[in-house]
Structures are given as C-alpha cells and as structure tokens.
C-alpha positions as a Markdown table, in Angstrom:
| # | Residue | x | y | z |
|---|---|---|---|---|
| 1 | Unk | 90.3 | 138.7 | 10.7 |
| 2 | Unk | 90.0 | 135.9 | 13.3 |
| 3 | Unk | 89.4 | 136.7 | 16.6 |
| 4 | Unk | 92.9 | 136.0 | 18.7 |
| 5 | Unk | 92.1 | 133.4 | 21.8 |
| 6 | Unk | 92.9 | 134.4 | 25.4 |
| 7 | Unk | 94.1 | 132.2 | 27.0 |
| 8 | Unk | 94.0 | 131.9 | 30.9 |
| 9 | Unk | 96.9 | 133.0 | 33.1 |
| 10 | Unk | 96.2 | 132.5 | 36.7 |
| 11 | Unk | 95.8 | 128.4 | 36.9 |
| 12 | Unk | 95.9 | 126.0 | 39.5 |
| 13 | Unk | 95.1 | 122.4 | 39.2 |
| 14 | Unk | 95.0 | 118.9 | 41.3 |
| 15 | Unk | 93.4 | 115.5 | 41.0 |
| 16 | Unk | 89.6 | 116.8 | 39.9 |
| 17 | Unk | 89.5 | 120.1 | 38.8 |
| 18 | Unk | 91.0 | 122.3 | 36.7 |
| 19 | Unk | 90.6 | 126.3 | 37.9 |
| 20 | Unk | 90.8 | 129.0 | 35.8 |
| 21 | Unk | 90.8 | 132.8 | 36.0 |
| 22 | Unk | 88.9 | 134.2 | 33.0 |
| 23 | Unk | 90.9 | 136.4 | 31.2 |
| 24 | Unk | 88.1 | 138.8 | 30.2 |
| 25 | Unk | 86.3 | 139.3 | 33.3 |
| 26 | Unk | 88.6 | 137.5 | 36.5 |
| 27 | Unk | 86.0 | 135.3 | 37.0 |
| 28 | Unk | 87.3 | 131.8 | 39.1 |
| 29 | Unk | 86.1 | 129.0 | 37.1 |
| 30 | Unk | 86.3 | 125.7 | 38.4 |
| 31 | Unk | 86.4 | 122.9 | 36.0 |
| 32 | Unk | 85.7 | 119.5 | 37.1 |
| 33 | Unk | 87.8 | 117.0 | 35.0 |
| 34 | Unk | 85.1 | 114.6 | 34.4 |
| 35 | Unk | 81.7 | 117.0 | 34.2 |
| 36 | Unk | 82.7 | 119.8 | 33.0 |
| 37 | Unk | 85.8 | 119.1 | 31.0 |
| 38 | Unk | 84.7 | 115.0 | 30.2 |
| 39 | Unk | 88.2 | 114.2 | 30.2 |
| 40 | Unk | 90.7 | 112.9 | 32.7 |
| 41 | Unk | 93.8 | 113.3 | 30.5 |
| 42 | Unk | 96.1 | 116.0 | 31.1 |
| 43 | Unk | 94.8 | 119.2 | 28.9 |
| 44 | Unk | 97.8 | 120.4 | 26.9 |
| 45 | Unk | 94.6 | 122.7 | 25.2 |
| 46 | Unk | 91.1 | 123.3 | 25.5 |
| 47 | Unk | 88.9 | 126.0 | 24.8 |
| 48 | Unk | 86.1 | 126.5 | 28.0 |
| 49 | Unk | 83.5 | 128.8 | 28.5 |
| 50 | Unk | 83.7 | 131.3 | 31.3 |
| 51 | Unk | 81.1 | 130.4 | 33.9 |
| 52 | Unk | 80.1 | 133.9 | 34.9 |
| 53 | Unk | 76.7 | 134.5 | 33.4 |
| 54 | Unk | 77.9 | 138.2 | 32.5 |
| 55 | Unk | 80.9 | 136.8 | 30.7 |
| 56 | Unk | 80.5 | 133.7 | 28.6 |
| 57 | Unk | 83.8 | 134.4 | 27.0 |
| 58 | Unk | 85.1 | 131.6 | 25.1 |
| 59 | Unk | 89.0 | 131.1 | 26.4 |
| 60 | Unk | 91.8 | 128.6 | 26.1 |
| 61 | Unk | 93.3 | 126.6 | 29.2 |
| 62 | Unk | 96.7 | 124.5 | 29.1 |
| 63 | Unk | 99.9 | 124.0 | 30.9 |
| 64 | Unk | 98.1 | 121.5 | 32.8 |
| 65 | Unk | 100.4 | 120.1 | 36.0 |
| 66 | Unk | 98.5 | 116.9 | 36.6 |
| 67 | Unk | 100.7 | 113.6 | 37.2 |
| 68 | Unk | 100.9 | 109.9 | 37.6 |
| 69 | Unk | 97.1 | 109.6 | 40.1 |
| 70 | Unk | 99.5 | 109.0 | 43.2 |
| 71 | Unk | 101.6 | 111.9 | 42.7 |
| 72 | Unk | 98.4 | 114.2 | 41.8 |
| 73 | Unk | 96.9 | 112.6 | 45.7 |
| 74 | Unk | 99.5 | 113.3 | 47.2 |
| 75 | Unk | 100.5 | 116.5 | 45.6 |
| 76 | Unk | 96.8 | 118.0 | 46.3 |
| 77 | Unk | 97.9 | 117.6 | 50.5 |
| 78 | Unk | 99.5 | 120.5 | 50.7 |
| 79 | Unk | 97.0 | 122.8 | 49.7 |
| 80 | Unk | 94.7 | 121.2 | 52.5 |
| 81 | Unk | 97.6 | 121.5 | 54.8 |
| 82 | Unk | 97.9 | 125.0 | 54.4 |
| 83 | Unk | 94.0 | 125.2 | 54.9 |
| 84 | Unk | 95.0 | 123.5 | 58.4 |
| 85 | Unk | 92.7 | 121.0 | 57.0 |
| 86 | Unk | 94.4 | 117.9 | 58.4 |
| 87 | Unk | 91.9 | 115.6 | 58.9 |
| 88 | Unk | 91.8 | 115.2 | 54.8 |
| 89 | Unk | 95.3 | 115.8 | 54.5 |
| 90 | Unk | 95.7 | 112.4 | 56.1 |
| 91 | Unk | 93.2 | 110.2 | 54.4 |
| 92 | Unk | 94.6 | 111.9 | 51.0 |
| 93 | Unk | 97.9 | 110.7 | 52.4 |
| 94 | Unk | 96.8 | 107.1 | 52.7 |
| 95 | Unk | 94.8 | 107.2 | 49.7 |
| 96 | Unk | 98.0 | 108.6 | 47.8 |
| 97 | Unk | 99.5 | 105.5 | 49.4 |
| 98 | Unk | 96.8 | 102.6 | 47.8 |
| 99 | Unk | 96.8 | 103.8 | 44.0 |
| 100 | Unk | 100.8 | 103.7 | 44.1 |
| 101 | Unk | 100.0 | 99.6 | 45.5 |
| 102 | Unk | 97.7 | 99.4 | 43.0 |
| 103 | Unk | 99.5 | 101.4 | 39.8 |
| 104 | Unk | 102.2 | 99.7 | 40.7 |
| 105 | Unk | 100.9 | 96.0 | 40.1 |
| 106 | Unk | 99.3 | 97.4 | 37.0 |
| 107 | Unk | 102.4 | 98.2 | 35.8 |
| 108 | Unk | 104.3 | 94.8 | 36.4 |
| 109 | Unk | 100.7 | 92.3 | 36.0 |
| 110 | Unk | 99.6 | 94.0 | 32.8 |
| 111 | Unk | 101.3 | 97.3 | 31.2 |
| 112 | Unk | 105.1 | 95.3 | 30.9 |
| 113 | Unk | 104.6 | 92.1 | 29.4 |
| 114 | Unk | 102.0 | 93.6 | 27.1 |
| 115 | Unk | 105.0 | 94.7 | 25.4 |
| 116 | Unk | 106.4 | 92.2 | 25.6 |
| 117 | Unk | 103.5 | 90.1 | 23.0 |
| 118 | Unk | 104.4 | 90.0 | 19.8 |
| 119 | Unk | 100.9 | 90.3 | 18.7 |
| 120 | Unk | 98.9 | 92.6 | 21.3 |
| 121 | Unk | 95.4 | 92.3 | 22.0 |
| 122 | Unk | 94.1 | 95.5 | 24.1 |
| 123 | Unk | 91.2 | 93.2 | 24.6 |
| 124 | Unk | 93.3 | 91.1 | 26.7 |
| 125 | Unk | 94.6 | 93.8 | 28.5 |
| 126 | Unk | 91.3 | 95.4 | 29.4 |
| 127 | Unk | 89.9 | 91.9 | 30.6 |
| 128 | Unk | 93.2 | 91.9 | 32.9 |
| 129 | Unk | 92.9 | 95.0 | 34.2 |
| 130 | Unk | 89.6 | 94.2 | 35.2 |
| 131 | Unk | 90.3 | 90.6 | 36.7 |
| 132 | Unk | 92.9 | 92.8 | 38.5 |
| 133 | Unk | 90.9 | 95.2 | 39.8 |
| 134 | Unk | 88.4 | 92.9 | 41.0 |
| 135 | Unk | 91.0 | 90.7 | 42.9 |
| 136 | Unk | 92.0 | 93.6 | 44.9 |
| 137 | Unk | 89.3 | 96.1 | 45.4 |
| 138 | Unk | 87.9 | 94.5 | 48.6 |
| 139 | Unk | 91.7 | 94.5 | 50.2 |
| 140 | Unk | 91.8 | 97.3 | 52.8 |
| 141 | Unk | 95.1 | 99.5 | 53.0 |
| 142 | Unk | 97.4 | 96.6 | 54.9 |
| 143 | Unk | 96.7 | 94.1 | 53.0 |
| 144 | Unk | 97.1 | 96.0 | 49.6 |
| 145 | Unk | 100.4 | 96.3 | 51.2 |
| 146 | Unk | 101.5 | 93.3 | 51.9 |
| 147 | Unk | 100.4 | 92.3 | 48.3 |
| 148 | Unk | 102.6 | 95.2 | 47.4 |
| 149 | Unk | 105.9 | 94.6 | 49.6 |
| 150 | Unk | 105.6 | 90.0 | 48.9 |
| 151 | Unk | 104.9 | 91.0 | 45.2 |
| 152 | Unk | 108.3 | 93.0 | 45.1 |
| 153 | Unk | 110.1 | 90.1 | 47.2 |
| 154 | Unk | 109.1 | 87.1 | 45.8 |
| 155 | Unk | 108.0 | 87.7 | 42.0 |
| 156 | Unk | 110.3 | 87.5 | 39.2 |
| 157 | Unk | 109.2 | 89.6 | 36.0 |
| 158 | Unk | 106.0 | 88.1 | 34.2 |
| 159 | Unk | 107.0 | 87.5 | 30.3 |
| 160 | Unk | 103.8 | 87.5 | 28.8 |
| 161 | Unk | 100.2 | 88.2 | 29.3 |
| 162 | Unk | 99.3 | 84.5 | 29.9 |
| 163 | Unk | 101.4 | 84.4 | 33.1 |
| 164 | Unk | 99.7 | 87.2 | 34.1 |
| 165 | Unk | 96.3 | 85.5 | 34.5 |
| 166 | Unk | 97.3 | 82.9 | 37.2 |
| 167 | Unk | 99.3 | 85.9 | 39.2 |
| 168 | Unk | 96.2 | 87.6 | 39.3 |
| 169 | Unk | 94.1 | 85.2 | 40.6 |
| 170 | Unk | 96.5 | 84.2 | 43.1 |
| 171 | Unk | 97.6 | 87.5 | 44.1 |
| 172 | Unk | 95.1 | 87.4 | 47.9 |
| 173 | Unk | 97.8 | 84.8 | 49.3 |
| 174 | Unk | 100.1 | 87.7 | 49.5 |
| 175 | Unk | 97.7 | 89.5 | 51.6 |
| 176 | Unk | 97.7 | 88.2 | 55.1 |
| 177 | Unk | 101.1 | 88.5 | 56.6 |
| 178 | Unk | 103.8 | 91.3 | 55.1 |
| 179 | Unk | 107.3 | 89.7 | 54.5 |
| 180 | Unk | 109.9 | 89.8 | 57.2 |
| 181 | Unk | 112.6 | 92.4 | 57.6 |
| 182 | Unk | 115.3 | 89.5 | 56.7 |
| 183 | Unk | 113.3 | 88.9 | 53.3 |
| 184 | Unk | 113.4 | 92.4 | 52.2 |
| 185 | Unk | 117.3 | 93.3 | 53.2 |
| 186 | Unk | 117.9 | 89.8 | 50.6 |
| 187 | Unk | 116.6 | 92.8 | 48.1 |
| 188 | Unk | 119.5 | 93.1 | 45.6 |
| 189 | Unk | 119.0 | 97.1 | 45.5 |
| 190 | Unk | 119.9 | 97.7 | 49.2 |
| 191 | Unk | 118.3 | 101.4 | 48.8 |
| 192 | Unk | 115.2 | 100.1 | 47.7 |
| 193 | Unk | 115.4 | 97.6 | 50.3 |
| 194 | Unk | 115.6 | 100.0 | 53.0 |
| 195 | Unk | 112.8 | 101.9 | 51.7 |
| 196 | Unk | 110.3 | 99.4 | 51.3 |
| 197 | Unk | 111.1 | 98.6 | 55.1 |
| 198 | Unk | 110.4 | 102.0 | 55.7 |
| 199 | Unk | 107.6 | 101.4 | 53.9 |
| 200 | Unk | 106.6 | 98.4 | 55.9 |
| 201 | Unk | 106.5 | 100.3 | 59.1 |
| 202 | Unk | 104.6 | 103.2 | 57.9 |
| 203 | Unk | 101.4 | 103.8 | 60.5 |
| 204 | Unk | 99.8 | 106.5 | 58.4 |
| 205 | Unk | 97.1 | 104.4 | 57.8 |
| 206 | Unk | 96.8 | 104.2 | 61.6 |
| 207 | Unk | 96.7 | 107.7 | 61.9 |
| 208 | Unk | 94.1 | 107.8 | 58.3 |
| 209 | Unk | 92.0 | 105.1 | 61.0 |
| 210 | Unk | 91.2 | 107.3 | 64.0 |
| 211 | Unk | 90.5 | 110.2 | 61.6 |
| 212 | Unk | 87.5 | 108.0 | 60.1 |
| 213 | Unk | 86.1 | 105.8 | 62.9 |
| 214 | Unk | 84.0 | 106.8 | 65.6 |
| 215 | Unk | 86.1 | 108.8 | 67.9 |
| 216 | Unk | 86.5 | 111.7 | 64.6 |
| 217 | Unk | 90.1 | 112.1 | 65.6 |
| 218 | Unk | 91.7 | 115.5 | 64.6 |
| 219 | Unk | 95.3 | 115.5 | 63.8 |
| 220 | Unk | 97.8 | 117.9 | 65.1 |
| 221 | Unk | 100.5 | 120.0 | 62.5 |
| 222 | Unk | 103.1 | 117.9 | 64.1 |
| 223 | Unk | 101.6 | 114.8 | 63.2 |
| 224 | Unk | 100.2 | 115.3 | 59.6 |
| 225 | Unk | 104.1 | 117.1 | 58.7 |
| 226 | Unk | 105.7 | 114.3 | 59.9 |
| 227 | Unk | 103.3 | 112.2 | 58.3 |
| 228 | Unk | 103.7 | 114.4 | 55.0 |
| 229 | Unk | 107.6 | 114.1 | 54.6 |
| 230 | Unk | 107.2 | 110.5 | 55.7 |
| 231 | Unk | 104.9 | 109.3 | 52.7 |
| 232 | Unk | 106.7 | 111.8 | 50.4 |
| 233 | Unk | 110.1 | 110.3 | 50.7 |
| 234 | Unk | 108.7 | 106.8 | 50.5 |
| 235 | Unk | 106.6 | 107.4 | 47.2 |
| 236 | Unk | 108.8 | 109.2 | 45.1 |
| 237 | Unk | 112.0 | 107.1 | 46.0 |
| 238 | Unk | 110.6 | 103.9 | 45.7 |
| 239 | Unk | 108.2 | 104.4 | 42.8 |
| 240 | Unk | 112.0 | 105.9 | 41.0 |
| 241 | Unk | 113.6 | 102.6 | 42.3 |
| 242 | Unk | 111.2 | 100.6 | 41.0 |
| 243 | Unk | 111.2 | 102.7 | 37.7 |
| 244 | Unk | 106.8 | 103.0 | 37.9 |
| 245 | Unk | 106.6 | 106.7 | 37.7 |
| 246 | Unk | 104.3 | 106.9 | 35.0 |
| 247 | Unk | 100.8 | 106.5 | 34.5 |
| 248 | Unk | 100.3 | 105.8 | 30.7 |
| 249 | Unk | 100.7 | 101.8 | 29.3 |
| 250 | Unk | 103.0 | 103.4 | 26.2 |
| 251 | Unk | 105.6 | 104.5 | 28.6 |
| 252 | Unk | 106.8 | 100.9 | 29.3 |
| 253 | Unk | 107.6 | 100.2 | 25.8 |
C-alpha cells in the first residue's frame, strides 16, 4: 500500500517565499519561490522536503494565496506593519505602486492586442515585452507615473501588435509632465477619473524618498496607516476600473 502524503497545514505565503510547517515534525520551512521551489507560479501542488535535518519528510504544499505581483507587494505590508517595521512597509508601498504602472502598460502595449492577431507569434510578444521593459526601466517612480496617468488620457486601444512597436518607443514623451486635473475629469468613467487624480496627488513616493536617502528617515504608525489605506484604495479601485487585475496574458482573451 502506498504511503498516504501529508500535506502541510499551517501556511503562510507572500511575494518570495512559501513557508511551511512540516507536518511530521513542526518544523518552519521557508521556501524561496525561485531557489528552493524554481518556480514563480502559484503552487496549486508540490511535494517539498522538510528542511530539518532530523526530519527529511517528504510532504505536499498547496492552497497557495499569491496574486497579480502588485497585489502580492502590497499585500506582504501588512505583515511588516505589524512588525512595526515601517521603514519597508513604505518602500514596499511604492514599489507595490511601480509594477501596477508597469503591469498595467503590459496589459494594454502587449497582452490585449495579442489577442487580437489572428495569427499569434509569442516571439513577437517576447521581443515587445522586452523593448517595453527596456523603454521604461531607467524611469524613476514619477515619471513611470506620468507615463501611467497620459497613457490612460490620451491613448485609444492599440488593435494589433504592430501599433504597439511605435507606442513603445515613443512612450518617454509621456514622462516629463503628468496631465492636468482638467484632462483627467474629460475621463468618461468619472470614478476612475477621480481616482487617478487621487492617484496623481499621491506623495508616498515622497515619504518612500526620505526613508532611502541620506537623512534614514523613520516613519511614524500615523504616517505609514495613512499611507497604507491611501495606496490600498487607489490600487484595487483603479486596477478594477481599468479591468487589469490579473497577471497572466490568457486572461485577456
């Protein structure tokens, strides 16, 4: 008879690791995602090895709670904020922040009008993923932000992946200067409107600055809850407004 697989109970899980509580011997295993586990996809199953040298036990892991990478950043705060860690609670914050800019224009520059081919070349779509990438990887947080908010104003839907090559390549004249208040009330969705001006005067990345620099600035609770609720609403709304709340390609079919 086949030996019956425990499976681990007592989970937890966030951007990089997966940890585990061996069911034989309580061990805490932490599993990084890309060492230990050499995957970054969520883990519906997989059998691991207990790390305890006493153990070894061979058990199963699932029920994984990972999400779009923006939800997962942001998500993983509030463990450091009960840990009254809030220095990296804040530059998770921001970071949170820059991979929903940059998922975002994924989404509408590349993962869309893919589907929209009628013959589909994943070559293409790698090559534009990496002309995308390299077109905004030098753009600190503001400006990936004013690429965000002008890209939402001013650009009507791409309808192929050739269109998408000259957007790309263009995309660093959106950069400079964020568009006025007046240009995103013209917004037809007056909700997402009003968020993305929330958006638009968001200072977290202020706060995210005097954490880094030179003066090693250690937030308050006051500050990094506000600052919590404050990217929390503006993620979740406008990534549902703007209908970009998932991470894989085949879920803009």
């Amino acid at each position: 008879m086949s030996e019956i697989m425990l499976y681990a109970e007592d989970i937890e899980t966030n951007y990089e690791n997966f940890i585990a509580v061996c069911p034989e011997c309580g061990y805490k295993n932490i599993f990084n995602r890309v060492s230990d586990l050499k995957t970054i996809q969520p883990i519906s199953f997989k059998e691991v090895r207990c790390f305890n040298e006493s153990c070894g036990k061979i058990f199963g892991i699932n029920r994984d709670r990972i999400q779009s990478r923006y939800l997962t950043l942001f998500f993983d705060c509030y463990p450091l904020y009960e840990e009254k860690r809030y220095s990296n609670c804040v530059l998770l914050l921001t970071q949170a922040l820059e991979v929903f800019f940059y998922h975002y224009l994924k989404v509408e520059l590349v993962y869309r009008p893919f589907w929209k081919e009628t013959k589909r070349d994943v070559d293409q779509v790698n090559s534009l993923l990496n002309s995308l990438q390299s077109a905004v990887e030098k753009l600190a947080y503001g400006k990936l932000k004013n690429v965000f908010l002008n890209w939402v104003v001013n650009e009507s839907k791409i309808s192929c992946l050739a269109d998408s090559t000259s957007k790309i390549s263009a995309l660093r004249k959106y950069s400079d200067n964020p568009p006025s208040e007046e240009e995103l009330k013209k917004i037809p969705n007056s909700t997402l409107a009003d968020l993305l001006i929330d958006l638009k005067g968001c200072e977290v990345d202020k706060l995210r600055n005097k954490v880094v620099h030179k003066e090693a600035y250690r937030p308050n609770r006051e500050e990094v809850e506000t600052a919590i609720e404050e990217v929390r609403e503006l993620l979740i709304k406008i990534s549902y407004h703007l209908d970009v709340l998932e991470e894989d390609i085949n879920s803009y079919h």
